[in-house]
C-alpha positions in Angstrom: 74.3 97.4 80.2 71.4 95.2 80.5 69.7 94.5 84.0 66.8 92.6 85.1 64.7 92.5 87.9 65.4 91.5 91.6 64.5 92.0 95.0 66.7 93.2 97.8 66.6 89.2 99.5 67.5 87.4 95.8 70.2 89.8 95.6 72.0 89.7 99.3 71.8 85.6 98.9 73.3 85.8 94.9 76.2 88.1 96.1 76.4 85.8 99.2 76.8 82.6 97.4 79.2 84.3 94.8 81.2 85.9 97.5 81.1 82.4 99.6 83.2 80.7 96.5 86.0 83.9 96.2 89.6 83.2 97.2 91.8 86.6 98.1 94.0 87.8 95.3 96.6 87.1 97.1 96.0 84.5 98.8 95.1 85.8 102.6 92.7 84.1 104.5 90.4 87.0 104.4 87.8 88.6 102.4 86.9 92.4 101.4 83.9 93.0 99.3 83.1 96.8 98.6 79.5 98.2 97.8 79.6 101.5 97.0 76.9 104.3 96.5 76.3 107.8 97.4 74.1 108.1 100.8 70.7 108.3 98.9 71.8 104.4 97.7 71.3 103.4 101.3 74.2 101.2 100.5 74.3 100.0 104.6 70.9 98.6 104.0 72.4 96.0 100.7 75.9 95.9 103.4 73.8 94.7 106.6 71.5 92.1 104.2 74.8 90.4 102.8 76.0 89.9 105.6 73.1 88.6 107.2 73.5 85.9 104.5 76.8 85.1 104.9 76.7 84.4 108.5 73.9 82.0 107.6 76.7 80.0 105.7 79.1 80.5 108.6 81.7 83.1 107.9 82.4 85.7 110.3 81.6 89.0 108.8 82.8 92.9 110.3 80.3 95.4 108.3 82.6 99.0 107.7 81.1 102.4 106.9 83.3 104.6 105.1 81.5 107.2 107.6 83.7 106.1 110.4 86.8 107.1 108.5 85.9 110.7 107.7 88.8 113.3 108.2 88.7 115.9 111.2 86.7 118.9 110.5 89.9 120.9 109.9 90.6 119.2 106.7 87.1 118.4 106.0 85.8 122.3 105.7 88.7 123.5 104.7 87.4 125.1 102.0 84.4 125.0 103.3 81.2 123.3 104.5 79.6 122.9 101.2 82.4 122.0 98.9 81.9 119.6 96.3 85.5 119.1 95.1 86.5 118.7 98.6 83.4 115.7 99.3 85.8 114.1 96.5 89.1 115.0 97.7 89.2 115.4 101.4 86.3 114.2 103.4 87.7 110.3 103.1 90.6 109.5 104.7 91.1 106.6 102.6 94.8 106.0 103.4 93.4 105.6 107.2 91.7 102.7 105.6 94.3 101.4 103.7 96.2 101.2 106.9 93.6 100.4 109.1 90.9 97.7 107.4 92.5 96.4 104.6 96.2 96.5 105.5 95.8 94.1 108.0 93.4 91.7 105.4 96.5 91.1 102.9 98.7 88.0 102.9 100.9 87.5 106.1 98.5 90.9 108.1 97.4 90.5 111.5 93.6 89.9 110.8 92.9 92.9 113.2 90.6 95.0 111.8 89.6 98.8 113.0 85.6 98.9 112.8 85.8 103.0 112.6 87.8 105.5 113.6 86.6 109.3 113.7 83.6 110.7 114.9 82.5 113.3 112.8 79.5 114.9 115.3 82.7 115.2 118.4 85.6 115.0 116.0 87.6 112.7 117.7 88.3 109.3 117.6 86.1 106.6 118.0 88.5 104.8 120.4 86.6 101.6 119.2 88.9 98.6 119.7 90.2 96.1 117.1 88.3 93.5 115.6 89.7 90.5 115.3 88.9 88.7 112.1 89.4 84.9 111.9 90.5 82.7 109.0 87.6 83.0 106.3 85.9 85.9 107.9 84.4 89.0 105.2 85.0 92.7 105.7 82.4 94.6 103.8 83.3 98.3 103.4 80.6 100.8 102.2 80.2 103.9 101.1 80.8 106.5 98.8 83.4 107.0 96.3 84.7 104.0 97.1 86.1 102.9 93.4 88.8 104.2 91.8 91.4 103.7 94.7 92.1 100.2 93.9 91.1 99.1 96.9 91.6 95.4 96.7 87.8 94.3 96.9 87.4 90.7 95.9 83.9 91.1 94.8 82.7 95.3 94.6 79.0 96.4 94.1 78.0 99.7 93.2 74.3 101.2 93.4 73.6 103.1 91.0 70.7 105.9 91.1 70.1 107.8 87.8 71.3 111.9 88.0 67.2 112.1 88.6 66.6 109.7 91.1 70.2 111.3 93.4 68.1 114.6 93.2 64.9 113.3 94.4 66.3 111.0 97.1 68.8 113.2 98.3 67.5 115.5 101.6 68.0 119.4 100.6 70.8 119.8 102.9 72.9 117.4 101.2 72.0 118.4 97.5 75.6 120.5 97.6 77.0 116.9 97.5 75.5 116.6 94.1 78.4 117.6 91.6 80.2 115.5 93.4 78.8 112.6 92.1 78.6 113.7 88.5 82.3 114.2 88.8 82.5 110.9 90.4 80.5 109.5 87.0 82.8 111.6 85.0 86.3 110.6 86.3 85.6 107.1 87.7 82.8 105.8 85.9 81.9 103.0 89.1 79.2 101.1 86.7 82.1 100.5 84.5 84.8 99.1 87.7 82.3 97.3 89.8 81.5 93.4 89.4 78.3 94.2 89.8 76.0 97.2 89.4 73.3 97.5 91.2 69.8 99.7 89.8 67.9 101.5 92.9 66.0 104.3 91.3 62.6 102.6 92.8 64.1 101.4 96.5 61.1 98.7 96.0 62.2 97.6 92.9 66.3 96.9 92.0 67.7 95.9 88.8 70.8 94.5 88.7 73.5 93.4 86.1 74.4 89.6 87.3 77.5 88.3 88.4 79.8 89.5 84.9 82.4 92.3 86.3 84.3 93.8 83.5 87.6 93.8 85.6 89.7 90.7 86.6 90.4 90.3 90.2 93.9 89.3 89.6 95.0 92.6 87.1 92.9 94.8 90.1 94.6 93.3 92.5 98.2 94.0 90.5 97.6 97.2 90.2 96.7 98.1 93.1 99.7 96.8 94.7 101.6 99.4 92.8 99.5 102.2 92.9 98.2 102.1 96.9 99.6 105.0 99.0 
């Protein structure tokens, strides 16, 4: 894959002007765009920037961290507070997001959107209220993990740190997290789903691939109709 040189700015307003011309897969009046990345990516900081840029062309944009949608701690450590099969399994209630974000985004859904809804320091819910998205308004989920579900993303970034670059950036309490990941890279292979891969081995210095994704939006969204929980 062959990536050149951006900065963070470029990128946010090339992804912004891309995303600004996207039409839903099936037709809703909404947007979801996905950027995914393991917590060293700082994927909220690329999330928070695009957004920025799209409200500067007028859309109405609801940022979502995949954070607010962890399981309780029951389920969480079940096996546990260090497991890296269970990171990829059962921290990420991702049919909780299904139901409650992107659900409501599809043709004919209600438009109310559920910013977060477990906190992982009191597990409990969040009790935060519904968002309600107008006509042309932008979700942006991010995250971890976040490919391979079939969410239906109508643009998806993923930033990618090299197995070197996860270590270094990664605090020591997290670095259980790290097999993880390579089984992430191993099953899922995100540089090969996402529109748009994003370098971040130097935080100062991205790469990225440009605007070439190597999936259609339509077969995604197909599939994902069938295989969604």
């Amino acid at each position: 894959m062959r990536l050149e040189a951006i900065t963070w700015e470029r990128l946010a307003g090339e992804l912004a002007r891309h995303s600004d011309g996207l039409t839903a897969a099936d037709g809703a009046p909404w947007l979801t765009l996905g950027i995914d990345g393991a917590p060293a990516a700082r994927t909220a900081d690329l999330a928070e920037r695009l957004a920025d840029e799209l409200r500067l062309r007028g859309r109405s944009v609801l940022v979502v961290s995949t954070e607010g949608f962890l399981r309780p701690a029951s389920l969480r450590f079940e096996y546990g507070k260090e497991d890296p099969d269970s990171y990829v399994d059962s921290w990420f209630d991702t049919g909780a997001l299904w139901r409650e974000v992107f659900g409501p985004l599809e043709a004919g859904g209600s438009g109310r959107v559920l910013p977060d809804l477990w906190d992982p320091v009191t597990d409990r819910a969040t009790r935060t209220p519904y968002h309600p998205l107008p006509e042309g308004g932008v979700v942006i989920v991010h995250g971890p993990l976040l490919l391979g579900h079939w969410f239906p993303f109508a643009l998806s970034v993923h930033v990618r740190l090299s197995e070197g670059a996860l270590r270094r950036r990664t605090p020591e309490g997290e670095r259980w997290t790290l097999p993880a990941f390579a089984r992430y890279e191993e099953e899922t292979a995100p540089a090969g789903q996402a529109d748009v891969v994003v370098r971040a081995d130097d935080p100062l210095h991205p790469a990225w691939s440009g605007l070439g994704g190597s999936w259609g939006r339509a077969s995604r969204g197909r599939r994902q109709l069938d295989d969604r929980p």
